[in-house]
C-alpha angles and dihedrals in degrees: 000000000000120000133270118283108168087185094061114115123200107234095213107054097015088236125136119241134221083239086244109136126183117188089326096317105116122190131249129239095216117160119225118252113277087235093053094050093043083047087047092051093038087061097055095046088056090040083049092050083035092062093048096042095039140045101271127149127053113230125187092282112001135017125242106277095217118237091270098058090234121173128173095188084044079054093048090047089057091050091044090054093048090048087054093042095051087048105044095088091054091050099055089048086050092045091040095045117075117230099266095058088049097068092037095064111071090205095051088035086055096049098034092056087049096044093036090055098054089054097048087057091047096045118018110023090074087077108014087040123244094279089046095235089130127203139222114343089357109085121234110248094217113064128074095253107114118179086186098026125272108239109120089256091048079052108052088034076062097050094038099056101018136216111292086337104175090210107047118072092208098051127142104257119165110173115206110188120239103247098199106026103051089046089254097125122020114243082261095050097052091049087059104039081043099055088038083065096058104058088052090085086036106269126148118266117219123265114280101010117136114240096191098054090047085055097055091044089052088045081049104050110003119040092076097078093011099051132244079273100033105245103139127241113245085207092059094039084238113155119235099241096192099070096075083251113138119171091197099026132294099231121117095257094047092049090057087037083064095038093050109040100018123217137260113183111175127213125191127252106241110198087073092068109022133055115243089253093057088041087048087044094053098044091063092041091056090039093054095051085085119261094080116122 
């Protein structure tokens, strides 16, 4: 880099330069536009108002309030009371009203599947997804495959008490026992009842097994929640295993994975969390996706 040299004018342009040179590049001296600089000033001078009229600097515990007494969380808090004001009404007819009236009337039925459906994003489709098409070990709200039964009151009994809550007495709890590994079925004997469950929805057994034995096994140990047929039984929270529906994957390995080792989804209470007009809300709004009875 050569040295400075303030005098030095560049012959091109007839600019001075800083005297700065970088591999035969020098740098030009070139003021900044009168409008930019009166802009930049004009800016420092209202930060400078904006610290003083509005809350600006953090302290060690609080922030300094501004001379005006502004808050933009004090104005969303306005609007959050007049949001609950406005819906307050709504929301007594909704919690006073049983399910059935709900969906008769096309006004309640209006305001239970809005307000049912944002509460469905804030609380549920963080597991059953916010289309409700659910994944591995979360169901799918959709189709017509119902552990607990799928009527609106078998729904917001659901929602209300929950799926194996710790902290709600009437929750939905259904105990399959772990086959392997309570000592219950040998390794053999859960790959062929195993495999003898999956061609109940019509899957392929492996090579070799033997289906009359895995029938006897499922008659044996399974039939008494799953049904003779295996189609499940909504009172006991037992799965029909003859629609092609897993909830943890209807492969041969998941199935012995099940057999083995059992489930235990949990699901919350929500009445612990949520008012009976947003439970009641909710509940339509699950009922109506399409899969509802």
């Amino acid at each position: 880099m050569a040295g400075h040299n303030h005098d030095d004018i560049d012959h091109i342009t007839g600019t001075s330069t800083t005297g700065h040179e970088w591999d035969g590049i020098k740098e030009l001296n070139t003021p900044l536009p009168k409008w930019w600089l009166n802009l930049f000033y004009a800016c420092i001078i209202w930060s400078v108002g904006y610290y003083v009229a509005y809350p600006a600097w953090p302290g060690i515990s609080s922030y300094t309030k501004g001379v005006l007494g502004y808050s933009s969380r004090a104005d969303v808090q306005v609007e959050l009371d007049a949001l609950k004001a406005q819906r307050a009404s709504a929301a007594a007819d909704l919690a006073k009203a049983d399910l059935a009236a709900i969906k008769a009337d096309p006004k309640m039925l209006a305001v239970a599947l809005a307000q049912g459906k944002a509460a469905f994003g804030d609380n549920c489709a963080p597991c059953h997804g916010i289309g409700a098409t659910g994944s591995k070990g979360y169901p799918n709200l959709n189709d017509d495959d119902w552990l607990w039964g799928g009527k609106l009151a078998d729904i917001y009994t659901t929602l209300q008490n929950g799926i194996r809550s710790t902290n709600n007495g009437e929750t939905r709890i259904s105990a399959m026992p772990a086959f392997g590994k309570d000592g219950i079925l040998k390794k053999e004997e859960i790959r062929t009842v195993s495999n003898y469950a999956v061609t109940l929805a019509g899957g392929k057994a492996e090579a070799g097994v033997d289906l009359k034995a895995g029938e006897k096994l499922f008659a044996e140990n399974c039939a008494s929640c799953h049904g003779d047929k295996g189609a499940g039984n909504p009172e006991l929270g037992a799965p029909n295993l003859t629609d092609q529906i897993w909830l943890y994957g209807g492969k041969i390995e998941d199935v012995i994975e099940t057999v083995t080792n059992s489930r235990a989804g949990v699901m919350p209470a929500w009445n612990e969390r949520l008012d009976t007009a947003t439970i009641k809300s909710l509940a339509v709004y699950v009922h109506s996706l399409g899969g509802g009875k």
